[in-house]
Structure formats: C-alpha cells, structure tokens
C-alpha positions as CSV (number, residue, x, y, z in Angstrom):
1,X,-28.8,-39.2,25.9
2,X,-28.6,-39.6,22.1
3,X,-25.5,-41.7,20.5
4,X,-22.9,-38.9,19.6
5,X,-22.1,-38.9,16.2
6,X,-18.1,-39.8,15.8
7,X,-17.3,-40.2,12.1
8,X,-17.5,-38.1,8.9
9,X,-19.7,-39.9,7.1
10,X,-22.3,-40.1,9.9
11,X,-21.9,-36.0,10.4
12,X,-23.0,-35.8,6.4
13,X,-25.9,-38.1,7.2
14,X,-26.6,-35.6,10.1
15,X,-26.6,-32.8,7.7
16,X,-28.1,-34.2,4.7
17,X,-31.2,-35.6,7.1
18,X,-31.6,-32.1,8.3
19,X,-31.5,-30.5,5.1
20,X,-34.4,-32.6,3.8
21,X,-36.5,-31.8,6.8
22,X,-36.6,-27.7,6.6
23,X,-38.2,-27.2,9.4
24,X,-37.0,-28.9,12.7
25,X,-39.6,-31.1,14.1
26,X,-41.8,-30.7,17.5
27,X,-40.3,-33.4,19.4
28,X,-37.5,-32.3,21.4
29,X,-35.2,-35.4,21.1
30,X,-31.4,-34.8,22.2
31,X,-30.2,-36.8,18.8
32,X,-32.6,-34.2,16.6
33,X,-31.2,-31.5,18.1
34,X,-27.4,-32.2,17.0
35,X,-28.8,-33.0,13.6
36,X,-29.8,-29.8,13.2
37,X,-27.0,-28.1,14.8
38,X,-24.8,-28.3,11.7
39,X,-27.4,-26.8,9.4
40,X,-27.1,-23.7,11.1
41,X,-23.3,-23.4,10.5
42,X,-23.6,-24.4,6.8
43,X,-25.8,-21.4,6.0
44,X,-23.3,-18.9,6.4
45,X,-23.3,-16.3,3.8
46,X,-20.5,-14.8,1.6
47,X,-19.0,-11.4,3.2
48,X,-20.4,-8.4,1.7
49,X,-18.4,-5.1,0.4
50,X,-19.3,-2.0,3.1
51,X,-19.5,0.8,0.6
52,X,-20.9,4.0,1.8
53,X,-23.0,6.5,0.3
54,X,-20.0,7.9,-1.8
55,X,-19.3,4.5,-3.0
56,X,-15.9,4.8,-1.0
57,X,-14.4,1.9,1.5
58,X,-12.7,4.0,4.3
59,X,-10.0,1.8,6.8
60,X,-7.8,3.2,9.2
61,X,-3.9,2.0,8.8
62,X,-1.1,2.2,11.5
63,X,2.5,1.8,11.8
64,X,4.9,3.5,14.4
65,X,3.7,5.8,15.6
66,X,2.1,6.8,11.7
67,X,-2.2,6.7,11.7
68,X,-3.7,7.1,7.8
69,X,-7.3,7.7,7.3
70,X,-8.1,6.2,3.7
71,X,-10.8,6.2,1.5
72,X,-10.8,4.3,-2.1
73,X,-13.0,4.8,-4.7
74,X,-13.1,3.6,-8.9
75,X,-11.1,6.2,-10.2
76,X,-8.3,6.5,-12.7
77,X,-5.4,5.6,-9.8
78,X,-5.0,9.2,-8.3
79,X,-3.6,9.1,-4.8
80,X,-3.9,12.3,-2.5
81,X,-2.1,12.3,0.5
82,X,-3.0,15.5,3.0
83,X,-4.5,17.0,0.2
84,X,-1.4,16.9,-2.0
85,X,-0.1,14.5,-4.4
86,X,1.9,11.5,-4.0
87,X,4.8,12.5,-5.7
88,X,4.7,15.2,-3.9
89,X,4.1,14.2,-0.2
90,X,6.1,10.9,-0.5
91,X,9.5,12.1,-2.8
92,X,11.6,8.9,-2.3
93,X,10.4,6.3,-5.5
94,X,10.9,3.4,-2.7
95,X,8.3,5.2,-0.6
96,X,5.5,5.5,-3.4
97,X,6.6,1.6,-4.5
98,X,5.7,0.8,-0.7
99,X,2.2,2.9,-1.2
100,X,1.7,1.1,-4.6
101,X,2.4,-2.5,-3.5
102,X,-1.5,-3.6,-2.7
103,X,-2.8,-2.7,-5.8
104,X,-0.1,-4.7,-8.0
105,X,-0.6,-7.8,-5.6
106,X,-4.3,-7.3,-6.3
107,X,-3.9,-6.5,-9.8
108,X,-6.1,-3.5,-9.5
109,X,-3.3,-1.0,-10.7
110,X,-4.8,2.3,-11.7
111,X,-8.2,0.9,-10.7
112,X,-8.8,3.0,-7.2
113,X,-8.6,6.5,-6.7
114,X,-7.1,6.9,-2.9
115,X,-7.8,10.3,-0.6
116,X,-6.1,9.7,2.4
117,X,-5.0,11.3,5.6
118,X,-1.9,10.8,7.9
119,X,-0.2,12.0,10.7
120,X,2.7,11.1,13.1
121,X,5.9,9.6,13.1
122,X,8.1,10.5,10.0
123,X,7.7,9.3,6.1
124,X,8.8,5.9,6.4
125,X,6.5,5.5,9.3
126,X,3.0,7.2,7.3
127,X,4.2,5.2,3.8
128,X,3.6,2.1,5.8
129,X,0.6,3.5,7.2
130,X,-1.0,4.4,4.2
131,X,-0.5,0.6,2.5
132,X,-1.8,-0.6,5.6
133,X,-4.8,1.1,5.4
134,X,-5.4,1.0,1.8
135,X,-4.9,-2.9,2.1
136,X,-8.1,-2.6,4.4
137,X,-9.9,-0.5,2.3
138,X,-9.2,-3.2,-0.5
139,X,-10.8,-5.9,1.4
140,X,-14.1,-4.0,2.8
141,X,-14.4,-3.0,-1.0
142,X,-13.9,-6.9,-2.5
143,X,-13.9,-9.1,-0.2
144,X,-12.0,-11.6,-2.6
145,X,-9.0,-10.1,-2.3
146,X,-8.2,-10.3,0.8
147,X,-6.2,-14.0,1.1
148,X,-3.5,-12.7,-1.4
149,X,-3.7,-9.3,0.4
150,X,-2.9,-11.5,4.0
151,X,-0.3,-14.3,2.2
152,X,2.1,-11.1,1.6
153,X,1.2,-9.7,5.0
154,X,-0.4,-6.6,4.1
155,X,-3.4,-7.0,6.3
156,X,-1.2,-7.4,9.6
157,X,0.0,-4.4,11.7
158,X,3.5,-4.2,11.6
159,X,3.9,-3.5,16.0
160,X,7.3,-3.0,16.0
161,X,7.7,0.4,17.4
162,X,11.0,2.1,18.8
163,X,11.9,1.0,22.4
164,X,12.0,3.8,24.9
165,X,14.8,4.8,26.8
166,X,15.9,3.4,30.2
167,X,16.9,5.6,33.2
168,X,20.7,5.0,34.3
169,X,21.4,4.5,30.1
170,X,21.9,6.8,27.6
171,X,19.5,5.5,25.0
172,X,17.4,2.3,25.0
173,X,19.9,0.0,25.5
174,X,23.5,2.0,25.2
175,X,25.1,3.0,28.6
176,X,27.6,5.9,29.7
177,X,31.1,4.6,28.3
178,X,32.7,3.1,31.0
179,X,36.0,4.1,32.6
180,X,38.5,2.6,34.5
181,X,40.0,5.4,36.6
C-alpha cells in the first residue's frame, strides 16, 4: 500500500501534484490514485438557478396542515393568493408582514411578483405556508440568497402540528374533571 497522506500541507501537495498533471497517468499505483481523488471534489461547480420556460421558480411550502404552490417571477411586487389579492386573502397586517418577511431579509422588496396557491388548515397556517414556499422559490431563483434565507430559519419546515386527541380524555391532553363522590 501507498503511505496515507496525514497532514494538510501534504493533502495540498496531493492536490497541487494532480492539478499539474490533467490527465491521470496509466500506471495504477495505490498513492496516484488518492492524489487524484481530491481533484475530483475540488471541481465542483456553483449551483445554478432552475428557471422554467416562464422564467418563474415554482417551490411548494408547508405548515400545519397549510400546502402553498408558489411561483415568482421579476415583477413589480404583486402577490396573488387563490387568484385574489393579498390584502384581500390575508386581512390581518401581521399576516401579510409574515408573507413579506423573505423578501426584506433578502432585500428584494418589490422585486418578485408571486402567484401562488394554498389550501388547508386556517390563515395562520397558509401565511406560514406561503413564506415557506416563497423562501424556496427565492433560493431556486438566486442561489445566493439562500444562507441569510436559512440563518433566520425561513428555509426549515416548521413540523409542529396539533396533537391528536387520546381516547379516555377529552382533548389531547385534558381529561373528564374528576369527582370525588
């Protein structure tokens, strides 16, 4: 076997050595074929927007039991949920703030025009929804936004979801009051 390589500086001689040599040579040596192990791993390209032929980003966001469809596009900052307005749909100000949040963390305010789609579970629930999709769509647009996007949490499912009721209760966790005679 070939000596294993056990410090930085002799991994960037490994790497440097193969760069120089572009194409691996014919001998089939044990200690070549770790040198040009790393190469492989340093070629790895940037992530690249997936735009379809609309040039929209579509992600799917959850929370409860909430499921939004989104789409973004460059547009003048128009968001459409179920075909109506946000103002509309989503009444409560704290509601459309929630909705809003990505783009002010990403500075794209008024940047993206979003058509989206929800269903399930009750406002609070689709609000969330909707951020959480329109954080994804964000990121399969430009890619670069995505770690300030997942520092503030945005990209991670919320999975709290309400418990379920237990037989011999009343709800999840209260029982029948209790009586002494």
């Amino acid at each position: 076997m070939a000596e294993e390589k056990k410090t930085l500086e002799d991994l960037g001689e490994a790497v440097a050595a193969a760069a120089e040599t572009e194409a691996p040579a014919e001998s089939a040596e044990a200690g070549e074929e770790a040198a040009a192990a790393p190469v492989a791993i340093a070629d790895v390209t940037a992530v690249e927007p997936q735009i379809d032929e609309h040039g929209r980003s579509y992600a799917t966001g959850k929370r409860k039991d909430a499921v939004a469809r989104v789409w973004i596009k460059p547009g003048s900052g128009k968001i459409v949920v179920n075909g109506r307005n946000i103002e509309t749909y989503f009444a409560r100000p704290v509601l459309r703030m929630m909705i809003n949040q990505p783009f002010g963390i990403a500075e794209r305010a008024d940047q993206y025009d979003v058509n989206c789609t929800v269903k399930g579970g009750g406002l609070s629930g689709q609000a969330g929804a909707v951020r959480h999709g329109i954080s994804k769509a964000l990121v399969l647009y430009e890619p670069a936004l995505r770690p300030p996007l997942k520092k503030e949490g945005f990209l991670t499912r919320d999975s709290r979801v309400v418990e379920r009721k237990k037989y011999g209760r009343r709800k999840a966790r209260r029982s029948f009051q209790f009586s002494k005679r």
